[in-house]
MARLO-216022 format. One line per field, with one value per residue (C-alpha): residue in one letter; x negated, y negated, z. Coordinates in steps of 0.001 Angstrom, whole numbers, plus 524288, in hexadecimal, padded with zeros to 5 digits. Last residue first. Layout:
<ropas>
residu <- a; ...
east <- X; ...
north <- Y; ...
up <- Z; ...
</ropas>
This chain:
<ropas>
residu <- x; x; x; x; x; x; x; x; x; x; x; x; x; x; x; x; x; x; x; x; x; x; x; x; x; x; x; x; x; x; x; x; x; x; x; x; x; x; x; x; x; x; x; x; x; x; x; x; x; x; x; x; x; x; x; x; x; x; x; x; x; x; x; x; x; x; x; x; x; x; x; x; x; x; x; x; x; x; x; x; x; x; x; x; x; x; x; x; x; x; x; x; x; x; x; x; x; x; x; x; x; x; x; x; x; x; x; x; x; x; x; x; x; x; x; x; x; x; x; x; x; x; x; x; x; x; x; x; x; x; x; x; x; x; x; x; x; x; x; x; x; x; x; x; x; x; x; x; x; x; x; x; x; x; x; x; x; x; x; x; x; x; x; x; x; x; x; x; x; x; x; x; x; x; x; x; x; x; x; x; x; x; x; x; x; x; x; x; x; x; x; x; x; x; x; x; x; x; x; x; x; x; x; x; x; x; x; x; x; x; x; x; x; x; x; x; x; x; x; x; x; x; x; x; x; x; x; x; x; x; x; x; x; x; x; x; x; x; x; x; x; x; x; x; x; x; x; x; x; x; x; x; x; x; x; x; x; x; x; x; x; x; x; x; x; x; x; x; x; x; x; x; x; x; x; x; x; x; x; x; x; x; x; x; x; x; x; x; x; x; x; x; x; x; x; x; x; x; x; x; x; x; x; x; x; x; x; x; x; x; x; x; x; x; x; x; x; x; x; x; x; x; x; x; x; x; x; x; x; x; x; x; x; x; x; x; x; x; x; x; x; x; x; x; x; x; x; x; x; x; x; x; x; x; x; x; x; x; x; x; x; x; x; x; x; x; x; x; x; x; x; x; x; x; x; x; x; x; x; x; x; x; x; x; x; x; x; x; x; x; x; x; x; x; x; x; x; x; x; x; x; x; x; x; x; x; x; x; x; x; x; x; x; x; x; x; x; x; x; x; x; x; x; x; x; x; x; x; x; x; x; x; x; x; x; x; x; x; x; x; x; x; x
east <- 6FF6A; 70DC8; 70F27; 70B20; 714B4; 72012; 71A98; 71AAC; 729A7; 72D3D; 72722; 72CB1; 73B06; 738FD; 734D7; 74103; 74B27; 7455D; 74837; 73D82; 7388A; 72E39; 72427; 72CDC; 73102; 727A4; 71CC4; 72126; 7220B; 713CA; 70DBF; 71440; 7103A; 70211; 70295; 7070E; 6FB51; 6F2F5; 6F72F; 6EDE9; 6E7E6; 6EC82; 6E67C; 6F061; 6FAAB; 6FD83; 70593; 6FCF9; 703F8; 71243; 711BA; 70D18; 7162F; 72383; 71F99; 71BE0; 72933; 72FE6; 72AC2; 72C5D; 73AAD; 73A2B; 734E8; 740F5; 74A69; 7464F; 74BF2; 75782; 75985; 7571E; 76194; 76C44; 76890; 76CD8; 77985; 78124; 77E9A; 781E8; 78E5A; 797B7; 79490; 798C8; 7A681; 7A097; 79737; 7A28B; 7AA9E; 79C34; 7999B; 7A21F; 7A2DC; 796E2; 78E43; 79782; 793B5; 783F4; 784D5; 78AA2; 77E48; 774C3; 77CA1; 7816F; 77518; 76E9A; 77675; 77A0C; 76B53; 769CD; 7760C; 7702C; 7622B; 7686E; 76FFC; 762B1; 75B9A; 764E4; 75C53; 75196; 75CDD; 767E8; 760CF; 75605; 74E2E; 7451E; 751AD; 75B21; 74F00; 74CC4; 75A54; 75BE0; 75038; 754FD; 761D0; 75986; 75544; 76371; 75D1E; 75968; 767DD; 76CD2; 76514; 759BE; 74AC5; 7494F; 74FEF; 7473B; 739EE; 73F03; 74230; 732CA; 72DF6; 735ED; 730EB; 72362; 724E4; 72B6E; 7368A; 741C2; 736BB; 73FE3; 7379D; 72CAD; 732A5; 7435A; 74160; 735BC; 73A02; 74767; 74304; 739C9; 745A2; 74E12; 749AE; 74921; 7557F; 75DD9; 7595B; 75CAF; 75BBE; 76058; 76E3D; 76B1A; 76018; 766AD; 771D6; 76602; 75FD6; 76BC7; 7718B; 76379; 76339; 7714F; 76D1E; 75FB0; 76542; 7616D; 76F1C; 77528; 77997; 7870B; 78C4A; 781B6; 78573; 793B7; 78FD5; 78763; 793AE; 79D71; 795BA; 7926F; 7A28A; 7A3F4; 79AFF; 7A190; 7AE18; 7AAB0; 7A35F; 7AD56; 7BA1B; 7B193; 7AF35; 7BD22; 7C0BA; 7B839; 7BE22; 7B64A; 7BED3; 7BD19; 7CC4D; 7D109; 7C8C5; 7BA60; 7BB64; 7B5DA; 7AE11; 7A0B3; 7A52E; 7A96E; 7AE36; 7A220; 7A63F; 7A1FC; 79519; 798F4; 791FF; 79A32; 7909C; 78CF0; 78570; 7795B; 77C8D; 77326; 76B54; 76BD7; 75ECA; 75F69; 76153; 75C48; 75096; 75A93; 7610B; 754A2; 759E1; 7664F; 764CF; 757FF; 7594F; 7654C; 75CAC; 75161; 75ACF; 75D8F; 74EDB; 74CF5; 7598B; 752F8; 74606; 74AD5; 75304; 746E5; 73E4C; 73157; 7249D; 71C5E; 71575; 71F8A; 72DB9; 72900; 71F7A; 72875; 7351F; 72C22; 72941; 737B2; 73A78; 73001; 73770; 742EE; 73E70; 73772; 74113; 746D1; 74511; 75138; 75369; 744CE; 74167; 74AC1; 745C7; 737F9; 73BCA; 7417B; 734A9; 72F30; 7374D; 73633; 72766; 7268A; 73104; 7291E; 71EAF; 725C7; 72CEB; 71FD5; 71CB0; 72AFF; 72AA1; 71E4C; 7225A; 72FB8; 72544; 71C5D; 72749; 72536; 73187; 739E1; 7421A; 7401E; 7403A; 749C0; 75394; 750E0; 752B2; 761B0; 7633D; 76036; 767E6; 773C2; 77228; 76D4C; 77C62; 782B4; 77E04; 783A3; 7900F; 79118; 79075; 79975; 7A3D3; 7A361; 7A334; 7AF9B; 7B6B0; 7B55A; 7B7EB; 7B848; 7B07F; 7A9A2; 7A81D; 7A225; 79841; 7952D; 79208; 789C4; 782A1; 77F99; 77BB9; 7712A; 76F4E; 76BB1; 76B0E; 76B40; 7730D; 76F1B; 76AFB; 777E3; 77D5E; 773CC; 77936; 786BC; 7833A; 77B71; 786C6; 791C0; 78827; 7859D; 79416; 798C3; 7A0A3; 79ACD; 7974B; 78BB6; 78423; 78AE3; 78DF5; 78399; 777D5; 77B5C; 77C2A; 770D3; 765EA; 76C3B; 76966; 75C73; 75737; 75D62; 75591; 752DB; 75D81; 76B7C; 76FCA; 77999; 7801C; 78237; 78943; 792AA; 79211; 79974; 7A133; 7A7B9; 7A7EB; 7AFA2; 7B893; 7BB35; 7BF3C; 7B784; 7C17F; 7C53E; 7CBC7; 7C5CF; 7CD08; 7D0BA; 7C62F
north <- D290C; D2DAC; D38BD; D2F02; D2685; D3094; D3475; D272B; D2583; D33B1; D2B56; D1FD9; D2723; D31DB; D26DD; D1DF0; D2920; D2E1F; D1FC7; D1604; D15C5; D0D5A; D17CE; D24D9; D2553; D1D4C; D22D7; D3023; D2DB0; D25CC; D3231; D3A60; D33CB; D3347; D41AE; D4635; D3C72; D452C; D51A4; D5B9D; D65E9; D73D4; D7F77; D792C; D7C14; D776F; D6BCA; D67B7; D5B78; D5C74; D6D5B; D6A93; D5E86; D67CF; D70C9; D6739; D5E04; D6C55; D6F26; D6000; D64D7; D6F98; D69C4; D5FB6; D6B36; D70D4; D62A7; D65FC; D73B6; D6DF5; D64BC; D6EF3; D7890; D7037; D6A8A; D77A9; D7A29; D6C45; D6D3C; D6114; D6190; D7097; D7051; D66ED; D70FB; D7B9D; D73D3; D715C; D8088; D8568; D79B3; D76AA; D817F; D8647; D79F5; D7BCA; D8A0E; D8735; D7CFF; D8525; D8ED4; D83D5; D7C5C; D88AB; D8CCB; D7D92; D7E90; D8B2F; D8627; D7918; D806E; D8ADC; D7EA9; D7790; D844A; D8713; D88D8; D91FC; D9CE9; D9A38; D9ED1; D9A63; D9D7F; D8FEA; D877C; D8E3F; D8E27; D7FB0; D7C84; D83C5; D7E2B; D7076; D7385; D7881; D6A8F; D67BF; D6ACD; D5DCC; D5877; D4E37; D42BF; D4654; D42D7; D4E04; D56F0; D539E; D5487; D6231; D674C; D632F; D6B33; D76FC; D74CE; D7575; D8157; D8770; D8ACB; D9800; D9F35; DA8E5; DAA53; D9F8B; D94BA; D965C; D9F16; D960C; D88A0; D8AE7; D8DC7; D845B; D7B4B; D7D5F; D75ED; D6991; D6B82; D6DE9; D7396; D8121; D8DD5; D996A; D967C; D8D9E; D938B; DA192; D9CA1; D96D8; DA557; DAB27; D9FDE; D9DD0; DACAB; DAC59; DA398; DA9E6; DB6F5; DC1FC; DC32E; DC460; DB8E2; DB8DD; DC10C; DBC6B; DADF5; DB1EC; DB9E1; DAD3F; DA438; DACDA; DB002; DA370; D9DFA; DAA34; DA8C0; D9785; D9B0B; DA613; D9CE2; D922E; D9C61; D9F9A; D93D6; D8FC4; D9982; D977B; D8C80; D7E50; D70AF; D69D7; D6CC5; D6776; D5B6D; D59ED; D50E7; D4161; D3FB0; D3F8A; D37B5; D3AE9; D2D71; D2713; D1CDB; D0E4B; D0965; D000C; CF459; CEA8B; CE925; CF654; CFE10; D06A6; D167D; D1B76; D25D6; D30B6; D3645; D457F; D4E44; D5C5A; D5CFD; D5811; D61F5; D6BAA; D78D3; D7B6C; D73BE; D7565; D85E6; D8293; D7A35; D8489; D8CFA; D8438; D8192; D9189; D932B; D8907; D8F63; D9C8D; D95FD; D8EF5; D9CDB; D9B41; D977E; D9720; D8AC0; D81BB; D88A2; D8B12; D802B; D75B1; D7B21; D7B3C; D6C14; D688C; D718F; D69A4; D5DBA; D5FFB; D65BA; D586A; D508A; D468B; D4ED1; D4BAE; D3FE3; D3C61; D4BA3; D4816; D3C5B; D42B6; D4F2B; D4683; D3EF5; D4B5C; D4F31; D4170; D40F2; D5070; D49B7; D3ECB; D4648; D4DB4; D42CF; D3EB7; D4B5D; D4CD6; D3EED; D42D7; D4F15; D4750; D3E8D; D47CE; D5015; D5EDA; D5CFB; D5BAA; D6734; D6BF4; D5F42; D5AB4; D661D; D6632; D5766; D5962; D645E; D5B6A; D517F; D58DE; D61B3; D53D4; D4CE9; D59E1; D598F; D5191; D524C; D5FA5; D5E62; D532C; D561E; D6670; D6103; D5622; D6122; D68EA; D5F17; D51C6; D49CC; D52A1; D5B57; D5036; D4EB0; D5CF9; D5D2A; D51A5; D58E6; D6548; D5CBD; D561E; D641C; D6B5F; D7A5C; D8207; D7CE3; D790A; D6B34; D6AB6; D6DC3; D6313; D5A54; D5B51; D55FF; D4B09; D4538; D48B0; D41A3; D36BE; D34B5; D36B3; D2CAF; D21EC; D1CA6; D1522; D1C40; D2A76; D2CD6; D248C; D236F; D32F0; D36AF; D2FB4; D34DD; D4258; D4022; D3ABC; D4659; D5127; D4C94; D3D21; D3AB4; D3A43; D3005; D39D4; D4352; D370A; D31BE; D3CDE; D3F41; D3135; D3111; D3E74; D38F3; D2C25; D3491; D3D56; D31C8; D2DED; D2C7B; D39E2; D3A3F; D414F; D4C74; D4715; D4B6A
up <- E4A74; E465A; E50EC; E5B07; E5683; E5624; E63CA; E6A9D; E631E; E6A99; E777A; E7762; E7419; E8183; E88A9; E847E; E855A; E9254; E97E8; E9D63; EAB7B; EA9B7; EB3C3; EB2FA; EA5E9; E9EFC; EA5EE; EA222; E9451; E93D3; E9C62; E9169; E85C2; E8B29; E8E6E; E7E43; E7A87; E83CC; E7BE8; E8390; E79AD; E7B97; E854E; E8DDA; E84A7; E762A; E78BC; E850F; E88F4; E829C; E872F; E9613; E9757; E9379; E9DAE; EA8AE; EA707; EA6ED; EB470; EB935; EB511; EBD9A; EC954; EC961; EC77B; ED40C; EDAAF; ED3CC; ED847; EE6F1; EE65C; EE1E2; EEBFC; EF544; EED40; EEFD9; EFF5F; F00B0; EFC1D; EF9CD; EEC02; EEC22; EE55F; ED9E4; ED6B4; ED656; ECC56; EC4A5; EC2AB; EB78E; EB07B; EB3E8; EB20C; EA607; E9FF0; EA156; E9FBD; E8FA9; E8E63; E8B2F; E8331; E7C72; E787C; E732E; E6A41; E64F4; E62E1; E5C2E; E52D2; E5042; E4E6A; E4436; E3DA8; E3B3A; E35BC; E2AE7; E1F56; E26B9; E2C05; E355F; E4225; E3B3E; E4B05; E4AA5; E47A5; E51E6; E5BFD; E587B; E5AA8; E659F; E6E8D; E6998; E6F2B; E7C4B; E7B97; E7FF3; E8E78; E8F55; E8F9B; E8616; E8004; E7564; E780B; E8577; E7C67; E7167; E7A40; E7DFC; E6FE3; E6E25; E77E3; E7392; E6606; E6C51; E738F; E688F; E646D; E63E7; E6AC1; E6FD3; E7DC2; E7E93; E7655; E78FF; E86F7; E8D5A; E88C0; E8D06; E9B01; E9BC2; E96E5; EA0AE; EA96B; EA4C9; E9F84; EAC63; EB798; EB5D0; EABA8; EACD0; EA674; E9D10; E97BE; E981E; E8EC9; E878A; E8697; E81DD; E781D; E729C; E7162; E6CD7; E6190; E5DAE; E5AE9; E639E; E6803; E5876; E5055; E5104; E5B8C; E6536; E616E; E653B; E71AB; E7653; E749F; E792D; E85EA; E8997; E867B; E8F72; E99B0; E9A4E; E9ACC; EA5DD; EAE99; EAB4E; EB049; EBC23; EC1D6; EBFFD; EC781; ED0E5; ED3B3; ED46A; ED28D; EC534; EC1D4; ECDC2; ECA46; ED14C; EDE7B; EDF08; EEC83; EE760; EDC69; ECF38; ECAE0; ED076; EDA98; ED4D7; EDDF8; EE8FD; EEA62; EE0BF; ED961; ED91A; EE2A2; EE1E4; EE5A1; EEFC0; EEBC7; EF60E; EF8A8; EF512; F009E; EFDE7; F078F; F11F7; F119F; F18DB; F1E16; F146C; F097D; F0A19; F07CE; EFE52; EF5CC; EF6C6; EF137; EE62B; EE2E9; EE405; EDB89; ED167; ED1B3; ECD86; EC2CE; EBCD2; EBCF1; EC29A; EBAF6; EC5C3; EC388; EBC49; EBFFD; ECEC5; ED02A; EC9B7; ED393; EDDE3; EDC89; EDBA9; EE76C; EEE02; EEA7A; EEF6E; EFCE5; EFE24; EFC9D; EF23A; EE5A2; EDF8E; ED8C5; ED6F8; ED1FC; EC822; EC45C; EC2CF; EBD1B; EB186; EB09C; EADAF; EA491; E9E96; E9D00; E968F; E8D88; E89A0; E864C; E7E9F; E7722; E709B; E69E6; E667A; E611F; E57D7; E537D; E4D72; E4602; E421A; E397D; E3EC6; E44B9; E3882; E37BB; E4591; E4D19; E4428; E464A; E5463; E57A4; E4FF2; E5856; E63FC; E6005; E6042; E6BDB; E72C4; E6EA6; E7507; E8180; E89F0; E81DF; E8376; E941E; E947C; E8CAC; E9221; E9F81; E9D84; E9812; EA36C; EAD4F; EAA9C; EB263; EBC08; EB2AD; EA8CA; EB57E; EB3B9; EA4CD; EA744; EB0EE; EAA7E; E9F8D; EA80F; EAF4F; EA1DA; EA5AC; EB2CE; EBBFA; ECB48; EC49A; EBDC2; ECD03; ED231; EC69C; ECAC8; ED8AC; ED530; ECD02; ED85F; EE172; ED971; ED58F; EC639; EBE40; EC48B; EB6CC; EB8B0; EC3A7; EC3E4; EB67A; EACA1; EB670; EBAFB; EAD7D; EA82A; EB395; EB1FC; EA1AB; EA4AF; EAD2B; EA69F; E987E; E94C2; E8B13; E8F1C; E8449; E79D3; E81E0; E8E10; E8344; E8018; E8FDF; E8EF6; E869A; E8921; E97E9; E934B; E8C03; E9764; E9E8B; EAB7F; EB619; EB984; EC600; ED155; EDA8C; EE555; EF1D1
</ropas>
């Protein structure tokens, strides 16, 4: 195979992820559904297969896989530079608007008005997580074997309460077990592409024949040059905070235990969030269970990647902690924030800068995408998991033992419908339903 030219400018790709920064609402599940719209159906600048394949291996990684994914693709593009452009820039509009939704939310969030649209986002969000299993489940889930592992993956993490990484190696050893004695419970129905006018769709740029650039190509060398670049910017950056404010300080325990988060965690947002949840309300107690409901319901309202609620997780932990003392509460948040946003995102380009030359070595191996197939269709239980968790705490706010909010049902069999039934956007549901609350919260 020649190696591909690049026809998509680097200036048309800056423009572009700038924009994609600044629209991809809807959590993991719109932003894929944008990206492969936008790259592989209008653009061509990506093939289906090639497209598929890099978000099996963002599946495989732990962390965000939408911004996984558009860090990969700008790989593909442009190399290095291309995967640092497009990875910041998907998430650095939601860092900003999310600290911005954090300083309100905590300066004025006992106003009725700003209580009301949380208490009418959350509903909406418990509809959309949901619906987000549900079009995933469609893509993948097309055998049996699939969906059983789906349904185990729910039982393990729901009813016995198993470790997210333990149930990921089972799913991807169960991939290499069918893989092996029954391949045909891994097939996925090929979609057949719909013509043009003139009856034959453009070629993608990166198609499934295009080759990476000599400087793309996998080495272990190069492996082993970005593993260490990547330890040691790590290791500077957690030894300087450590040097200034002390170990048990707040800021290197959000750097320590977010380093962890993206590191032992998998499945994208959705999943990591149980996680988060536990350690930052349970463990440090940095906010409550309600403030981490909230934060939720703001990431799901702002564009970017889910997991940038784990900005809002800083900013409140900055704010709560006076890391800066009463009369500079705003710049401790920005500061826990930006803390917390780089150490979970550092893995994320080390993963595929490191990791993406070797990906794109194995797309002709079986043995590789098995395994692959069967973590997603593990993921789908997962997210039905967090759909459960989040609906518990918007219906019985207080518990079981609590009263049932029947209004907060109505606004969530309304979102749902909406979704599912007249198949509107997230951005519209998610907007009827804040203004449903800022009435509500009026009358």
């Amino acid at each position: 195979m020649a190696p591909r030219q690049h026809q998509v400018s680097l200036r048309e790709a800056f423009f572009y992820w700038l924009k994609l920064g600044f629209i991809s609402f809807g959590g993991p599940a719109g932003q894929l559904g944008m990206m492969h719209q936008e790259l592989v159906e209008k653009r061509r600048w990506i093939s289906e297969q090639r497209f598929l394949h890099a978000l099996n291996y963002t599946m495989l990684l732990p962390g965000p896989e939408a911004q996984q994914l558009a860090t990969y693709i700008g790989w593909l593009l442009h190399g290095t530079r291309g995967a640092f452009i497009a990875g910041i820039l998907f998430i650095l509009p939601s860092f900003f608007m999310l600290s911005a939704l954090g300083w309100l939310y905590l300066a004025h969030g006992d106003m009725a008005v700003v209580q009301g649209v949380l208490y009418g986002i959350k509903p909406a969000v418990t509809a959309i997580v949901l619906f987000a299993a549900w079009r995933l489940a469609k893509k993948t889930l097309h055998t049996p074997a699939l969906q059983a592992l789906a349904l185990l993956a729910l039982i393990s993490i729901a009813g016995l309460n198993l470790a997210f990484p333990l149930i990921i190696f089972a799913a991807a050893l169960a991939g290499l077990v069918l893989m092996k004695w029954f391949p045909m419970q891994l097939k996925v129905p090929v979609v057949q592409a719909t013509p043009c006018s003139d009856s034959t769709p453009a070629a993608a740029i990166i198609n499934d024949q295009s080759a990476v650039s000599a400087a793309q190509r996998f080495s272990w060398r190069k492996l082993l040059i970005a593993v260490s670049i990547g330890i040691i910017i790590w290791l500077a950056a957690i030894g300087l905070l450590a040097a200034c404010y002390g170990w048990h300080s707040t800021q290197t325990q959000l750097a320590w235990f977010f380093s962890k988060a993206a590191l032992l965690t998998f499945g994208g947002a959705y999943a990591v969030l149980p996680y988060v949840y536990q350690a930052a309300v349970e463990q440090y107690q940095w906010l409550t269970t309600l403030q981490m409901i909230d934060g939720l319901a703001l990431g799901e309202s702002t564009p970017g990647p889910l997991i940038m609620v784990v900005a809002f997780v800083g900013f409140v932990a900055g704010w709560s902690q006076q890391l800066f003392g009463t009369d500079n509460l705003w710049q401790a948040g920005i500061m826990a924030a930006a803390i917390v946003t780089f150490f979970t995102f550092l893995p994320s380009f080390l993963f595929i800068i490191a990791g993406a030359p070797l990906v794109e070595a194995s797309r002709k191996h079986a043995t590789f995408t098995g395994p692959l197939t069967a973590v997603t269709a593990a993921v789908v239980g997962v997210i039905v998991n967090l759909a459960l968790f989040f609906g518990y705490y918007v219906l019985w706010p207080t518990g079981f033992s609590g009263q049932f909010d029947f209004i907060a049902l109505l606004l969530t069999v309304i979102a749902a419908s909406a979704l599912f039934k007249f198949g509107q956007s997230i951005l519209r549901v998610l907007a009827g339903c804040a203004i449903a609350g800022m009435l509500l919260s009026v009358l």
